[in-house]
N, C-alpha and C positions, 0 to 999 in steps of 0.2 A: 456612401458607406458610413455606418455609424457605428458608436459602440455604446451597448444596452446597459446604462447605468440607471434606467427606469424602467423598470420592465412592467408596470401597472402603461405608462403611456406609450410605450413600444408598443406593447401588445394592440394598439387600436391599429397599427401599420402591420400586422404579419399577414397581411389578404393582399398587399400593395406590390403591385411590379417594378414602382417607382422608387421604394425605398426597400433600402437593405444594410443588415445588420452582420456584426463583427462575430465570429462564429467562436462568442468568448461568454460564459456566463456573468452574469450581472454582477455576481460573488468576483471575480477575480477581476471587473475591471479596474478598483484601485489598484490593483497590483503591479498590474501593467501601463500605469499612467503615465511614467516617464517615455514611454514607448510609442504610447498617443499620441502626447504630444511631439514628440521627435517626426512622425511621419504626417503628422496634420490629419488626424483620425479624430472626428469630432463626436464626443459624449450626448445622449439624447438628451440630457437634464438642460446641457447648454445649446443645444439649437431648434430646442423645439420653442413653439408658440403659443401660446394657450390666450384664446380672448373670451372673454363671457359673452354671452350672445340670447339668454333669456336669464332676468331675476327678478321677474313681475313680479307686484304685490307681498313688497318690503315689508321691512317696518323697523326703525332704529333701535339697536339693542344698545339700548343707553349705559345699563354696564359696562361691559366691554369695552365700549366706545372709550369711557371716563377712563376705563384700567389703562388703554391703549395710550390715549394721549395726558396722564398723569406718569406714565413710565418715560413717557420721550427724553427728558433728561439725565434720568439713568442708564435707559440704554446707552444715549450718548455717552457716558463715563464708561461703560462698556468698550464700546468699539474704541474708544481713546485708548483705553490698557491694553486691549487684546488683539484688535487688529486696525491697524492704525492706518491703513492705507485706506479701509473700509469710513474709517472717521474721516478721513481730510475730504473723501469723493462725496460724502454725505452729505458733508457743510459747506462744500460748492455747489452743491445741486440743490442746496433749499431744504433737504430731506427731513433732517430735523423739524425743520417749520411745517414741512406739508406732515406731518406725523401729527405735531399738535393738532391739526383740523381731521383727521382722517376720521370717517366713520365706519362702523360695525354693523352690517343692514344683516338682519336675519330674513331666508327668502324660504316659502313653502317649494320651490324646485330651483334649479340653477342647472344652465346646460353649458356647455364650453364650445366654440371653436378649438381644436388643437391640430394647428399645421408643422408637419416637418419635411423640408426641403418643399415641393411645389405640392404636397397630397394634405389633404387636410379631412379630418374625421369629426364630426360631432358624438360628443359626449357627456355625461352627467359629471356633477360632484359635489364634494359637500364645503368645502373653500375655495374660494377663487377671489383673488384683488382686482378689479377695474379703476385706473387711474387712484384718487385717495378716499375709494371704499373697498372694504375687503365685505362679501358676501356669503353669507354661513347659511346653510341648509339648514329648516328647524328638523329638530333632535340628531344632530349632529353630536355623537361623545369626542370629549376631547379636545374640545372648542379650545382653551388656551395653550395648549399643548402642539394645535395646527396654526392656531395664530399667531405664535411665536416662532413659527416657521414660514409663512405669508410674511411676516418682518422683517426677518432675516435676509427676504429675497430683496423686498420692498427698499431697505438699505443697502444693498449688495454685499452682502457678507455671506460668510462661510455659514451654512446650516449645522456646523458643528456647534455653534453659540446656541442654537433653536432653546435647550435645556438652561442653560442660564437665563434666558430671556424671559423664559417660562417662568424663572421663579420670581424673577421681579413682576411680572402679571399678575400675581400670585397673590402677593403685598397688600395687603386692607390696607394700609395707608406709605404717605413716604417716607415715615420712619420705621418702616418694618423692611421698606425698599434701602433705606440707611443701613437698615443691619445688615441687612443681606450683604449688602455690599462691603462695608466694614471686615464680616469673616472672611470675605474673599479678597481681601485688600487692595480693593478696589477704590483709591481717593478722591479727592474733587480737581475736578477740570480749571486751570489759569483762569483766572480773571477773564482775560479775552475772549475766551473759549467761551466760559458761560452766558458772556452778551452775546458773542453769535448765537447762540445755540436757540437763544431767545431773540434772537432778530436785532440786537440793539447796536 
C-alpha cells in the first residue's frame, strides 16, 4: 500500500494487481503525513525506482555541464544554511566532489525503468540521472528548472530548495552567484568546510 504523492508515476501502476494505492488524493497527502508516517505507509516519491535504460546517441551539453559543476560550491553554502543534515550526508559521501565531475548529456529519446515494490513499468521522459550524468531529452523546456530538481535528489535534500538552486544555475558568473547569495544571507562555509568541499 502506498500513498500517491506522484501521481505522473503512479499512474504507470493503476493496471497493477500487485500494487495499490491509499484511497487519498495526491492534494492531501501532505496533510496527512504525520499519519504516514505513524502507520508506516510509504509515499510513491520515496519507494519508487527509476533506472535509465536507453540514452543512445548523447552528446555533452557543455553548458549545463559548466553551470552544474561551477555552482557545486554554492549549492554547498546552501545546504550548510538551510538544511544542514542534507550538508553533513553530502560531504561524507563525496557528493560535493562527484558534483564537480558530473555531466549534462543531451539524449534524442531517454526511456526509464521504474519499479515499485516487485512490478516495474517502462517509460519515457525528459530528465533522468544515471550515477554522475544527468540525461535531458532534446528540446526539453525547462532544463534548469528540472535540473535543479535532479540536484536536489542527487544531494538528498528537500525539493523545496529545487527554486533556489535554480537561481544559482541561473548565475552567468560566480559573482552573480555571490550576489545572489549575499541577498539571501547566505555566508561562506569555515575554513575546513571549504577544503572538504574541494577535496583538500
Amino acid at each position: 500500500l502506498f500513498a500517491n504523492d506522484a501521481p505522473d508515476l503512479a499512474s504507470l501502476f493503476s493496471d497493477s494487481p500487485d500494487v495499490s494505492f491509499l484511497d487519498v488524493s495526491s492534494e492531501e497527502v501532505p496533510r496527512i503525513g504525520r499519519l504516514l508516517d505513524a502507520t508506516n505507509v510509504q509515499r510513491v516519491s520515496a519507494s519508487v525506482v527509476v533506472k535509465v535504460v536507453e540514452a543512445a546517441g548523447g552528446r555533452l551539453d557543455a553548458e549545463m555541464t559548466n553551470r552544474t559543476r561551477r555552482a557545486a560550491s554554492h549549492l554547498g553554502r546552501l545546504l550548510y544554511a538551510k538544511s544542514h543534515a542534507s550538508f553533513e550526508h553530502a560531504l561524507e559521501q563525496g557528493l560535493f566532489l562527484r558534483l564537480r565531475e558530473l555531466e549534462v548529456i543531451e539524449v534524442p529519446e531517454l526511456k526509464l525503468s521504474v519499479s515499485l515494490g516487485e512490478t516495474s513499468r517502462i517509460t519515457t521522459a525528459n530528465i533522468a540521472r544515471d550515477m554522475d550524468r544527468i540525461f535531458v531529452k532534446a528540446g526539453t523546456r525547462s532544463v534548469i528548472d528540472q535540473l535543479a530538481t535532479e540536484l536536489c535528489q542527487f544531494l538528498s535534500t528537500s525539493e523545496d530548495l529545487a527554486d533556489t538552486f535554480a537561481r544559482v544555475l541561473t548565475a552567468e558568473d560566480a559573482e552573480s552567484a555571490e550576489d545572489f547569495l549575499a541577498v539571501r544571507r547566505i555566508g561562506a562555509l569555515p575554513t575546513d568546510l571549504q577544503e572538504a568541499l574541494r577535496g583538500e
